[in-house]
C-alpha positions as CSV (number, residue, x, y, z in Angstrom):
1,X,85.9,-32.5,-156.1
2,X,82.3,-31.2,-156.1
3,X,84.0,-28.2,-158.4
4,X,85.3,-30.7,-161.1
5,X,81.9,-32.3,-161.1
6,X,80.4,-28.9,-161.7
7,X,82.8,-28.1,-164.3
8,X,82.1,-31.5,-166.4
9,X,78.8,-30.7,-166.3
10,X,79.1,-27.6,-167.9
11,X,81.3,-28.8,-170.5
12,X,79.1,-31.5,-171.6
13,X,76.1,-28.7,-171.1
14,X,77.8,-26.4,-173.4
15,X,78.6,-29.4,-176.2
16,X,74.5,-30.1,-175.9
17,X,73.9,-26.6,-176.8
18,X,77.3,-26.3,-179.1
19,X,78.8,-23.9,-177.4
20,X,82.5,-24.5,-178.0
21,X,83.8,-21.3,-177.1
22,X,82.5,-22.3,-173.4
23,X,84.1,-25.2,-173.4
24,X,87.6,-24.3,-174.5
25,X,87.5,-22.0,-171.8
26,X,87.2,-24.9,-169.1
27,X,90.9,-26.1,-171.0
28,X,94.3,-25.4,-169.6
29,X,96.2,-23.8,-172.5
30,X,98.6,-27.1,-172.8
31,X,95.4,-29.4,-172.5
32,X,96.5,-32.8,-174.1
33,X,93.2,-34.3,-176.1
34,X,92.9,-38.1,-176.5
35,X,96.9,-38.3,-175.5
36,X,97.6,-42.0,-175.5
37,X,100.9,-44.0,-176.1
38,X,99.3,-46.5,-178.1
39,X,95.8,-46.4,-179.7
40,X,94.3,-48.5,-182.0
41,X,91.9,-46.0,-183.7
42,X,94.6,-43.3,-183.7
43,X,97.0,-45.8,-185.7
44,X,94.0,-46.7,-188.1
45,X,93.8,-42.8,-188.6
46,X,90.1,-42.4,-187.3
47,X,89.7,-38.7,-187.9
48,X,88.0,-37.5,-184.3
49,X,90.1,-40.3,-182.0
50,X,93.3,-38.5,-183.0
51,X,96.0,-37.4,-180.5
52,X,95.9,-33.0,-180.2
53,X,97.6,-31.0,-178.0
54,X,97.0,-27.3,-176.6
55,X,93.0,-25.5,-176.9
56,X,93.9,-25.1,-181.4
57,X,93.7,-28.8,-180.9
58,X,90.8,-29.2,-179.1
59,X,89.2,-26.9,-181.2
60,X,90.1,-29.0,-184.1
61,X,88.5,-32.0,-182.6
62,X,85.2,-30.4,-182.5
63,X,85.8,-29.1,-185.9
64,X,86.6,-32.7,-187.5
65,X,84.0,-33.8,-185.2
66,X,81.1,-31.4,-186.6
67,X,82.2,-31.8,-189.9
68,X,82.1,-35.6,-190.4
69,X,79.5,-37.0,-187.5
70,X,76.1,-35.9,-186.3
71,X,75.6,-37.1,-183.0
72,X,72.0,-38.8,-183.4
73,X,72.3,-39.8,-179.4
74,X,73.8,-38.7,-176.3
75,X,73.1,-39.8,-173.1
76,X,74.8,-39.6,-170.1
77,X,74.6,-41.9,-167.5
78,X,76.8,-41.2,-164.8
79,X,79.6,-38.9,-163.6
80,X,82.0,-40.2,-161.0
81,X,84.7,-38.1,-159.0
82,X,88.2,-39.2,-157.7
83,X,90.6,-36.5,-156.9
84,X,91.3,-34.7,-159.5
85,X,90.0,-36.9,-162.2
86,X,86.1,-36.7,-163.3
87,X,85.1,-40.2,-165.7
88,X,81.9,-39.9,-167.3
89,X,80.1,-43.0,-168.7
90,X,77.7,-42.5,-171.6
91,X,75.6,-43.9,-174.7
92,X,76.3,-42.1,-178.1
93,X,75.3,-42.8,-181.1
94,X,76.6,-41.1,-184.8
95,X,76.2,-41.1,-188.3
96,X,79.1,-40.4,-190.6
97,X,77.9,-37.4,-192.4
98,X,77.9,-38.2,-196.1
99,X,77.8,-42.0,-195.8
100,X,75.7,-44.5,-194.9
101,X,78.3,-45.5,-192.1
102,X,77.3,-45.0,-188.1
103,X,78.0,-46.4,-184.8
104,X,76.8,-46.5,-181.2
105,X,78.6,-47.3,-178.1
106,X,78.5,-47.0,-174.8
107,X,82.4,-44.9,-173.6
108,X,83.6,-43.1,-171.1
109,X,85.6,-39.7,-170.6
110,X,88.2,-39.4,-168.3
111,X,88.9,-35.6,-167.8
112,X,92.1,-34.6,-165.5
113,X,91.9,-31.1,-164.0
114,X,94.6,-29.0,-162.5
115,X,94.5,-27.4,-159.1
116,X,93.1,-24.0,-161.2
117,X,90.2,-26.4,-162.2
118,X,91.0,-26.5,-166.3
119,X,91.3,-29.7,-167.9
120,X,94.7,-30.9,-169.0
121,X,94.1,-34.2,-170.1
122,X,90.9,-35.9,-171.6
123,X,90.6,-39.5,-172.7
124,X,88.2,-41.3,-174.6
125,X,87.7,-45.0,-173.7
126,X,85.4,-46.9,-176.4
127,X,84.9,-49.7,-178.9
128,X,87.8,-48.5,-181.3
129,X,86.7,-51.2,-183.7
130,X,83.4,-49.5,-183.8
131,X,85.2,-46.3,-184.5
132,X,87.8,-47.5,-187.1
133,X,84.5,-49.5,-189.0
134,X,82.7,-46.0,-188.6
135,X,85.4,-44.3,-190.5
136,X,86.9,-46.3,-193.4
137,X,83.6,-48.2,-193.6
């Protein structure tokens, strides 16, 4: 458990410094980003809440994510440990490059990791109405 800890504190290290290479390579190759059956912010086509699948996808997300918000707060505030499931609760704040649109809320991550320690599964719990305002404005 103390492993996934370490490894979710790298990967949020690495986004600090925007080191995305270091954090695709805590992913499993079939890592499922923001998988969810049904998601209000994915069906109102919120550009960096959307459903990808495998590291290309992951790598997209940071891609759409760089591209259209710049993260004006981050702040974690705790990281709790269950098995093999790390949720991280934190304050973040962005503005919708180009726009006069931005949000802040306080989320969490929930990262699943595999016995090898790579993340197969990450979810984002939030304020989807924040997020859909955010994006269509």
């Amino acid at each position: 458990m103390s492993d996934n800890l370490a490894t979710i504190g790298a990967i949020y290290e690495a986004f600090g410094k925007g080191d995305i290479p270091t954090i695709l390579g805590h992913l499993a190759d079939d890592v499922r980003w923001e998988e969810w059956a049904d998601n209000t912010a994915q069906k109102a086509g919120v550009p960096w809440l959307q459903a990808r699948h495998d590291k290309a996808g992951a790598l997209e997300f940071f891609q759409v994510m760089g591209s259209l918000l710049q993260v004006t707060e981050l702040r974690i505030l705790s990281l709790m440990a269950g098995g093999n499931q790390v949720a991280v609760e934190f304050v973040i704040a962005c503005d919708v490059r180009g726009t006069d649109r931005r949000y802040r809320d306080e989320e969490i991550h929930l990262w699943t990791l595999n016995d090898a320690g790579k993340v197969v599964r990450m979810r984002h719990y939030a304020d989807t109405a924040k997020h859909i305002a955010a994006a269509q404005g």
